[in-house]
Each structure stands twice: as structure tokens, then as C-alpha cells.
N, C-alpha and C positions, 0 to 999 in steps of 0.2 A: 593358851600358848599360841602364839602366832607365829608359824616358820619363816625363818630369815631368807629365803629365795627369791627374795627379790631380784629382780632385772640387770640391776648394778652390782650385783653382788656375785651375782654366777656369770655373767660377764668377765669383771676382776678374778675370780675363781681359776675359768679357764684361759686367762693369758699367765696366772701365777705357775699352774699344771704345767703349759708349752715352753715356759721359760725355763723352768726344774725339768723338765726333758730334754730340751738345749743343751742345758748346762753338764749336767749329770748323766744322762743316757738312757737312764729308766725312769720309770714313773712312780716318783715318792708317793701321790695321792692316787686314789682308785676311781681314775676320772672325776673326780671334786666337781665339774661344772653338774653334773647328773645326780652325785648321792645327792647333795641339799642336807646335808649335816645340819644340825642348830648348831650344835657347839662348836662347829669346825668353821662354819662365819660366821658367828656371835667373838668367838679368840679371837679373829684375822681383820676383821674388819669393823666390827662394830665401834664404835666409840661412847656409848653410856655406858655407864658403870652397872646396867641391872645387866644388860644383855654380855659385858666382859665378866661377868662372874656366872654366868652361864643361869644364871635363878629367872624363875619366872614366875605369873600367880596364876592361879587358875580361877575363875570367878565360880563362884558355888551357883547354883543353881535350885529354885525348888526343894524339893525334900533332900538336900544335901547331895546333890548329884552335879558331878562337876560336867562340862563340857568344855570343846576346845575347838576353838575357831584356827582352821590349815587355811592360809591363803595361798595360793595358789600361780603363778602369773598368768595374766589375761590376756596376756599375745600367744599362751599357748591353747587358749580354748578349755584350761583343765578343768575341775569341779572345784569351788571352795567347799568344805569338808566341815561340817557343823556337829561333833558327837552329843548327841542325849539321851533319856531313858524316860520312858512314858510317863507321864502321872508329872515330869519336871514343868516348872514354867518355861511360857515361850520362850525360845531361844533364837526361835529363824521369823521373828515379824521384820527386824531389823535387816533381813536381808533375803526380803522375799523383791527379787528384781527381775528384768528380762534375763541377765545371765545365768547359766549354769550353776546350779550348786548341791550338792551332796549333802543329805542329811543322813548319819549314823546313829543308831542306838538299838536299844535294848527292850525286848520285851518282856512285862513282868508277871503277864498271866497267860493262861493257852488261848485261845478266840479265832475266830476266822481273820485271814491275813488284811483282806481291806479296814475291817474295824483297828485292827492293830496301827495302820497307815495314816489313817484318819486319826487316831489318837496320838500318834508322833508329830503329825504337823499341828498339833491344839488347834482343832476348829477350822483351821485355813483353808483345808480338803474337805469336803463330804463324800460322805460313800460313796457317794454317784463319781467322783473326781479320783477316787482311791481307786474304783476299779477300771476306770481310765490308762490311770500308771501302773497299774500292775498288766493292763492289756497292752502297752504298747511297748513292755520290759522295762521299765523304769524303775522297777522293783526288784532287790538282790536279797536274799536271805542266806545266813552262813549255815552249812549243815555239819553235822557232828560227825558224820561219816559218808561214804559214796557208795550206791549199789552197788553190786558187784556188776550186773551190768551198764553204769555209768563209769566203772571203771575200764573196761574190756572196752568201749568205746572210746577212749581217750587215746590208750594204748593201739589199739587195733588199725595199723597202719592199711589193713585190705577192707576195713570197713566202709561202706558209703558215706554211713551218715555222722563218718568220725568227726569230721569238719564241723561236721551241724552243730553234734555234742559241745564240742571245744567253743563252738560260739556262744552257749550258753556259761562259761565260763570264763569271765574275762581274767581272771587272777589266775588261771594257772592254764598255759601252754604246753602245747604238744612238746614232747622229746622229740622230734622229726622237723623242728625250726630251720631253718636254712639262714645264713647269715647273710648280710647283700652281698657276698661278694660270690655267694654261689657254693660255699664249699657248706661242709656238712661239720657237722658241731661235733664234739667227742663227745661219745657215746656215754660215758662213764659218770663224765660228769655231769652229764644233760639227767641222766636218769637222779644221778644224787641231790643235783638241783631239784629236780622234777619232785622228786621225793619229798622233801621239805617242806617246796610249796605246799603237797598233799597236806603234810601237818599242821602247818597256819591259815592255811587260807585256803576257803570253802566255802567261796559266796557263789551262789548259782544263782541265775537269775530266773524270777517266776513272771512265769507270762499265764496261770491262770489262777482260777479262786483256790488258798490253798487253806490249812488249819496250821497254826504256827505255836509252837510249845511254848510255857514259859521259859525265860531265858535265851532266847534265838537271838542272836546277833541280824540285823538287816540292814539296809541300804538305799536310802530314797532319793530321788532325782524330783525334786517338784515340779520344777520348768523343765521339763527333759526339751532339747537341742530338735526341732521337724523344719522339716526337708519336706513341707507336702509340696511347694510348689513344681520342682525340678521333679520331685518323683511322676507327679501326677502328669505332667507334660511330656512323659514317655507313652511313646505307641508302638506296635509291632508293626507299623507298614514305614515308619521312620529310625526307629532307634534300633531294628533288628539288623543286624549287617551280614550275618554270617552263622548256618546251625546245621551240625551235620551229627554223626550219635552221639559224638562222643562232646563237641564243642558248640560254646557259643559267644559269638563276639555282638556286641552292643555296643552303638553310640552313647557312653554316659553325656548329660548333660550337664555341665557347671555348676556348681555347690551341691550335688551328688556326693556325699561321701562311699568310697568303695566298701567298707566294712562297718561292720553295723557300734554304733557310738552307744558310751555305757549308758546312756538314758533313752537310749531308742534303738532298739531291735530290728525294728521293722522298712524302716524309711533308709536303707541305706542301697547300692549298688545291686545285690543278690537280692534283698527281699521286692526293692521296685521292678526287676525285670521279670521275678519269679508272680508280683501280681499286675504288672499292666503288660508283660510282651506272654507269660507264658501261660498255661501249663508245658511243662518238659517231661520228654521220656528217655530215659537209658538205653543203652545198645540192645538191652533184652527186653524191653516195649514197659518197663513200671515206671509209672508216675513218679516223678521227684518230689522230696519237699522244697528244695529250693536250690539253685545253681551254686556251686562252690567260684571262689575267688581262686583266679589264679596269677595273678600280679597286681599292684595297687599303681591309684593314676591319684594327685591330689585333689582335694575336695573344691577346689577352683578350677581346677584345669578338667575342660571337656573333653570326648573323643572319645576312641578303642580301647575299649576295659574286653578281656580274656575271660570269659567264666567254663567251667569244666560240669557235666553232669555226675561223675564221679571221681574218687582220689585218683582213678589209673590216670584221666586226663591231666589233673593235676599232676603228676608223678612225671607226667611224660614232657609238660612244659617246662616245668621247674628244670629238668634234665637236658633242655633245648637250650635254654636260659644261660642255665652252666657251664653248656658245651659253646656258647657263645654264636650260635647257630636262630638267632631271631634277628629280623630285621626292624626295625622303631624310626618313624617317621614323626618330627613335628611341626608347626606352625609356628611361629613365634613372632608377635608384635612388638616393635620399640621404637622408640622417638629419634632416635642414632642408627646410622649403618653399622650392620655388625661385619667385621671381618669375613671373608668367608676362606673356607681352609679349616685343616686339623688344629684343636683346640687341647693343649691338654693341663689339667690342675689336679693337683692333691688335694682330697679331702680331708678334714681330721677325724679319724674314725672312732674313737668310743666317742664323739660327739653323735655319730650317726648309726653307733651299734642299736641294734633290733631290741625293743622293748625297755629303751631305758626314758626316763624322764626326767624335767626339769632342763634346765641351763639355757645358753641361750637358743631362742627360738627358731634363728635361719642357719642354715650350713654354711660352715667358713670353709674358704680354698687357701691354697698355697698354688704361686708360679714357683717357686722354690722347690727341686727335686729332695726326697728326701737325704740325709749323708748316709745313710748307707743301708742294704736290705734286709738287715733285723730290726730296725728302724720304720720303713716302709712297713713289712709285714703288721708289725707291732701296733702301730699308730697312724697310719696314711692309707686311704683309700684313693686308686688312680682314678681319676674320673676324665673321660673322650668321648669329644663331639665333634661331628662336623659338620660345619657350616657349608651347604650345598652349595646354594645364593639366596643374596638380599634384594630384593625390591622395594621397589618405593608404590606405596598401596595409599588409596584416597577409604579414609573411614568417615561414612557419615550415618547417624545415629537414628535419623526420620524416613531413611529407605528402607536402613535394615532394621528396625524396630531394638533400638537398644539406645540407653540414657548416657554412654560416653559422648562425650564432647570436647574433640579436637581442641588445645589452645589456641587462643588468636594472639600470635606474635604483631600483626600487624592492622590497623585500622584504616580509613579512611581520612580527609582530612577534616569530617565532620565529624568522626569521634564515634559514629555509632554502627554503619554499617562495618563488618569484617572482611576486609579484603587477603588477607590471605592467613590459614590457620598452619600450623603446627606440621610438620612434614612425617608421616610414620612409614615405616620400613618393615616389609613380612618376611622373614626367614625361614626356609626350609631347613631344616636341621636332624640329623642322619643321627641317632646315637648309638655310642658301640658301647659303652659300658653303663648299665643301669643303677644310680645312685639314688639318696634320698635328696630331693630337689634339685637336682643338678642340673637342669638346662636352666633351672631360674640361678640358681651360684654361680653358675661359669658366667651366663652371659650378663649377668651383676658384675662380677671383677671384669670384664669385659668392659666396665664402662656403659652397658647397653642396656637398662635394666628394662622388664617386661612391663607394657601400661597394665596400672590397677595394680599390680605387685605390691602392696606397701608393707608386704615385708624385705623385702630386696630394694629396695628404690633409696633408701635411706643408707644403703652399704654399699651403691654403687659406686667404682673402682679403686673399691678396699679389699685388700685378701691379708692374710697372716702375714706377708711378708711387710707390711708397713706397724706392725707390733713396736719396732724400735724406736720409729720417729712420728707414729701416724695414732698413739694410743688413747690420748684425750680424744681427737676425733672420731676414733673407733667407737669410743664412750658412746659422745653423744650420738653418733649414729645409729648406735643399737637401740638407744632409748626411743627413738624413734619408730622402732620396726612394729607394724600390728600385723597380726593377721587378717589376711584379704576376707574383706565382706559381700565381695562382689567379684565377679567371671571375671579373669584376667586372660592377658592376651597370647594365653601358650593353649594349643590345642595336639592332642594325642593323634595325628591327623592320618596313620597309618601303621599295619601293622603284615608282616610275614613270618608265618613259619609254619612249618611239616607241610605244606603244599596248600595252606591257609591263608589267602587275600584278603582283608579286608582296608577300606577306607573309610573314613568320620566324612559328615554333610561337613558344607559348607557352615564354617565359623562363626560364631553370634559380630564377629566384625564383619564381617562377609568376605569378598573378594576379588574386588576391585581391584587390580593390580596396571600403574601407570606404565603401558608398556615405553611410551615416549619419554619417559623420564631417565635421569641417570643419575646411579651412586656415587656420589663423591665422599672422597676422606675413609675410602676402607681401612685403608692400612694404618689410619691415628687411633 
């Protein structure tokens, strides 16, 4: 069975959702760009007759063991999802590649968990490589049930190392979520959700040699996803900016992700600071296992990542956060002068609600206010920025050790030397309300997108409101968007709050700023 979620399809998806909310005023579908229904775009969209009668075959496998290839979209980074059951023929040689991918199945005898690992991937792994992925968490097994103390850890809102727990669990989050907009989730139903999840889904990830029963559900990453080089390029005389009991603020470096990804545990924002800036101790002098996250920064974008030594700190940011009481400072490169002044767009929000997946990959804005504030509530998230000032910054790639390279607009009249390259502009930019990529979406419908962004660059001065006349183009523009495989030019370049300074180093562009130079064209 191969999921229909493709790129064009949850694209189409979510302009069908915004139209039927135009039109009608509530939302017939429950945000369609995210569930990824098969049979809900196999009806709508598909045009073969296998996929409009909603049938599909499942190719048999080995001792009669089916398996089912989920593809996944690759601009969102997801896993493809290979199900099998040990003892079946290979199923993943055909897709043993650089990218990400998930292998599911079933074990059918009890044994030590590497032998079992090694027997899922037929041959591809040897032990030696089995206990590899089980060490760097690569490895998820589903349990029948939770200690009692893995559960009191979940729950346990005054617990230290609640956080920690919850990280070992990627499929089932805290009742204590915060939505982006800061407010707090009802209670009632977070718990009944919460609850649910308990009953399906029970993959914990093992990070050591474990004994695994016949019939265990588990979870393999074979390529899992490393970050040694950014991680490894962290020091405490560079990347430390700011540590007092309770707090600590670090220079992340670019392609750092903040939270630890399902096939690596270890190489993320918390576990790199916790092994190349720390050890850490609490206000009462104990060792941490590792720093908690107290706000996320994208996996491209460098700078001032927040981490807390326990939940109080976290409790206490999040409340700062809320109260609209933090100060956010950033850098921002682009080939256009950006406006500078208050910036303000709508988000569409269950595009960018907490913990959903699929649809498309970059966040849409609206200049369009909403019509009216059950509406807003509903569906919009406000998103404001402001733009300090722009300058005009000279980047060159052989001073400051970095492979970008200015275009040459212009040559000489021999053709080969460069006489004048590509003009880039550094933005300071203030933000008051924190979104899920929002300096890169505004200053995309801005016209202005960020260099290296090639997920915004291809939507650049498109927003929702050109849905009526602008939607073939919206098409192909999206088709175009990847995800960034290299540092783009947005930097987390400062941060304040509860009487906490810090500032990020100087930028992988650096910061050469043409004081003699001048903005023209703000205001286009």
C-alpha cells in the first residue's frame, strides 16, 4: 500500500479545506492537508480506476507475511515506513539509500534485541552495526504495558527528569503541551487523548542491550539521520553564552537540530551541549542527565537556543513566553532590501498546530485580515515582526570560511573575471509573536526570501491571498520547495528575558556591513 500524500495532493487538499472555510464558515474537513487519508485523496483526486475504487494489493512476502511500503514526502525529512516480520524475505535491499527510512516489524521468537535487529534487516546489519543503532536510539520497541514508575514520570508535572522520560517516547506526549500560541490545552481532553494514545501506542525507544519477547512490535532506523559534524564543533569557551542555576543559553550551530530526531537520540541540541559544553548541576548541586529544551530554533538556523536544568525553568520560560515578556532578536540575509517597519500576516493554523504531520512543507500567510474573530481564533494565527534596519553587507565565502557564493550579475568585457556580484542586505529583525517559521514566511511574502532557504525561495511573494488568481503558480511553486541542506542566512542573533542577556557569535556569513552604501527600493 503506498500513501497518496504526495506534494500535489496535500497542496490541492489544503487550498480545497480554505475555500470550504470561505465559503461556509466552518471546517467540513479536519484539516485534510495533515490527516493524509488514502481514501479521502485516492476519491478527490486520483484519476486510475485502482486508486478511485479505493483497492489496493499488498505484495506477499516470504512465509506469507505481507508488508507495506508508506512513502512519505522528502521535503519533509519523514521516514519511509517498510512493515515486515523476521524469518520474511528481503524487503528493504531496494531501499537501503542515504535517506531516512523506517523499518517495522514483528518478532517471532524471544532473543537478545540486537540478534533480533540484525535479523530484521536479513544480513544487511551485523551485530557489531545492530548494537550501533540500538546505541545511538535508532531502535523503538512497543511495550504491552508502562511501569508504574514510567508512568508517574510522564504525568509528574514536578519531576526533573519528566522531560527526559517523555523523550524516550516519541508517540505519546505530555498532557502539559503548550500550543504556539501560548495558551494551555483543555485539560479534559488532553488527558482523554492522552489516554488513548496510552492504549495504542507504546513504542519506547531502547538505547541499551535489551531481551525482547516473542511477538514485540519494534522499530528500526538503519541510516538514522547524524549531525556529528555541527555537534562535534561545539565548545564551552565558544558556544557557552549564558549559565546561572537554574539556566542555560548556547550558541547552536546550523544543521543542529534542537530535539532529538526518531533515529538519533543523542546528536541533537540537549544531548550535544550536555556532552561537549557540560556536565550541569541544579540549584541543589546534582548532576543532570542532560539540559531540557525550552524553546525550538530550526535545524538550519544557528544562534540562542534556551535550555533549562529543570521543569521549574522550563515552567518559568514558557510563562514568560506567554506573558509576551521575551525579547528575540534576528539576523536575516537576502538578496532584496526588506522593508523595515511593523510587518503583520496571518498564519493558517491547523497547518502549523503542534504535532501534526504531512501537507505542505512551508507555512502559508495571509495579508488578508481574518472576517471575523471566531474565525481568527479558529483558523489564523497573528504572526509580527519588525524589521529594525536593512543593510547592505558584502559576503565573501574565502575570508569567512564558508562555500556560499555571491551571484555574478555582471562580468568583465573578457568574459571571465567578475566585476561586480549580487548585492545582499542583513536585517535586524525584532520579533514579537513566535511562530513555526515565521521570519522565513513573512519575509518570503515579503518578496525577500532568506539566501539558502530553498524552501521559501520558490514561494517567494506568494501568500493565500493570491489562491484566486495565482493557483497554478502556487502549484508549481510548491513543487519546488526542499528542505534546506545547508545553513541559511537567518540567525537567532539574541535573546532577553527575566534579567538574561545573551547574544549568538558572529554569523557563518560574517559581518561585514557597507557602512557607505545605501537602501534603495524599501518601500517596493
Amino acid at each position: 500500500m503506498i500513501r497518496c500524500c504526495t506534494k500535489g495532493l496535500q497542496w490541492k487538499a489544503l487550498i480545497l479545506h480554505i475555500l470550504m472555510v470561505r465559503l461556509q464558515g466552518f471546517s467540513l474537513l479536519s484539516s485534510p492537508a495533515r490527516d493524509c487519508s488514502r481514501m479521502h485523496f485516492q476519491q478527490l483526486f486520483s484519476s486510475t480506476p485502482e486508486a478511485t475504487s479505493g483497492s489496493s494489493t499488498k505484495p506477499q512476502v516470504g512465509d506469507g507475511d505481507s508488508y507495506s511500503l508508506q512513502q512519505e514526502g522528502d521535503e519533509q525529512q519523514e521516514p519511509t515506513t517498510i512493515t515486515t516480520t523476521i524469518g520474511a524475505d528481503e524487503p528493504t535491499s531496494a531501499f537501503r539509500r542515504t535517506q531516512t527510512y523506517c523499518v517495522k516489524a514483528v518478532t517471532r521468537r524471544a532473543g537478545p534485541l540486537n540478534e533480533a535487529v540484525a535479523q530484521i534487516l536479513n544480513s544487511t546489519a551485523s551485530l557489531e552495526e545492530a548494537n550501533e543503532l540500538i546505541a545511538i536510539g535508532a531502535v523503538w520497541a512497543r511495550m504491552d504495558a508502562l511501569t508504574e514508575e514510567e508512568m508517574l514520570a510522564l504525568y509528574d508535572e514536578e519531576d526533573d527528569k519528566a522531560s527526559s522520560s517523555r523523550a524516550m517516547y516519541a508517540d505519546l506526549q505530555g498532557i502539559y503541551n503548550k500550543n504556539y500560541d501560548g495558551s494551555a490545552n483543555d485539560e479534559d481532553a488532553d488527558l482523554d487523548r492522552y489516554l488513548k494514545q496510552l492504549e495504542t501506542q507504546r513504542f519506547k525507544r531502547v538505547l541499551s542491550p535489551s531481551w525482547m519477547e516473542a511477538g514485540t512490535d519494534v522499530r528500526i532506523y538503519p541510516n538514522p539521520r547524524r549531525f556529528t559534524e555541527a555537534c562535534d564543533s561545539m565548545t564551552r569557551e565558544h558556544n557557552l553564552l549564558y549559565e546561572d542555576t537554574t539556566f542555560v543559553v548556547v550558541d547552536k550551530p546550523p544543521m543542529l537540530p534542537t530535539q532529538a530526531d526518531s533515529s538519533n537520540y543523542y546528536e541533537c541540541c540537549p544531548g550535544c551541549v550536555q556532552d561537549k559544553i557540560g556536565p550541569f548541576e541544579d540549584i541543589l548541586g546534582r548532576e543532570i542527565s542532560r539540559p531540557l529544551l525550552c524553546h525550538r530554533v530550526d535545524s538550519c538556523v544557528g544562534g540562542c537556543v534556551v535550555l533549562s536544568k529543570d521543569r521549574n525553568g522550563q515552567k518559568v520560560f514558557h510563562d514568560l513566553q506567554r506573558q509576551r515578556k521575551l525579547r528575540k532578536m534576528y539576523l536575516a540575509v537576502t538578496t532584496k532590501p526588506v522593508p523595515t517597519g511593523m510587518h503583520l500576516h496571518w498564519m493558517w493554523s491547523p497547518q502549523s498546530a503542534r504535532g501534526n504531520t504531512g501537507g505542505p512543507p512551508c507555512q502559508l500567510v495571509s495579508l488578508t485580515p481574518p472576517e471575523s474573530r471566531r474565525k481568527a481564533r479558529m483558523f489564523w494565527n497573528r504572526c509580527t515582526l519588525e524589521v529594525v534596519k536593512c543593510e547592505p553587507i558584502e559576503i565573501d565565502g574565502d575570508v569567512d570560511g564558508h562555500d556560499y557564493r555571491p551571484a555574478v550579475t555582471a562580468t568583465n568585457d573578457d568574459g571571465k573575471q567578475p566585476q561586480h556580484k549580487q548585492q545582499h542586505y542583513q536585517s535586524t529583525i525584532r520579533l514579537v509573536t513566535g511562530r513555526k517559521h515565521q521570519v522565513r514566511a513573512q519575509l518570503s511574502a515579503l518578496g525577500c526570501p532568506i539566501i539558502r532557504d530553498t524552501l521559501y525561495e520558490p514561494m517567494a511573494g506568494l501568500t493565500l491571498d493570491s489562491l484566486d488568481t495565482d493557483e497554478e503558480l502556487m502549484d508549481m511553486a510548491m513543487a519546488q520547495t526542499r528542505v534546506p541542506t545547508k545553513p541559511i542566512g537567518l540567525q537567532a542573533h539574541g535573546i532577553l528575558f527575566a534579567g538574561v542577556k545573551a547574544r549568538a557569535n558572529t554569523p557563518w556569513w560574517g559581518n561585514r556591513i557597507m557602512k557607505d552604501a545605501v537602501v534603495v527600493n524599501q518601500e517596493d
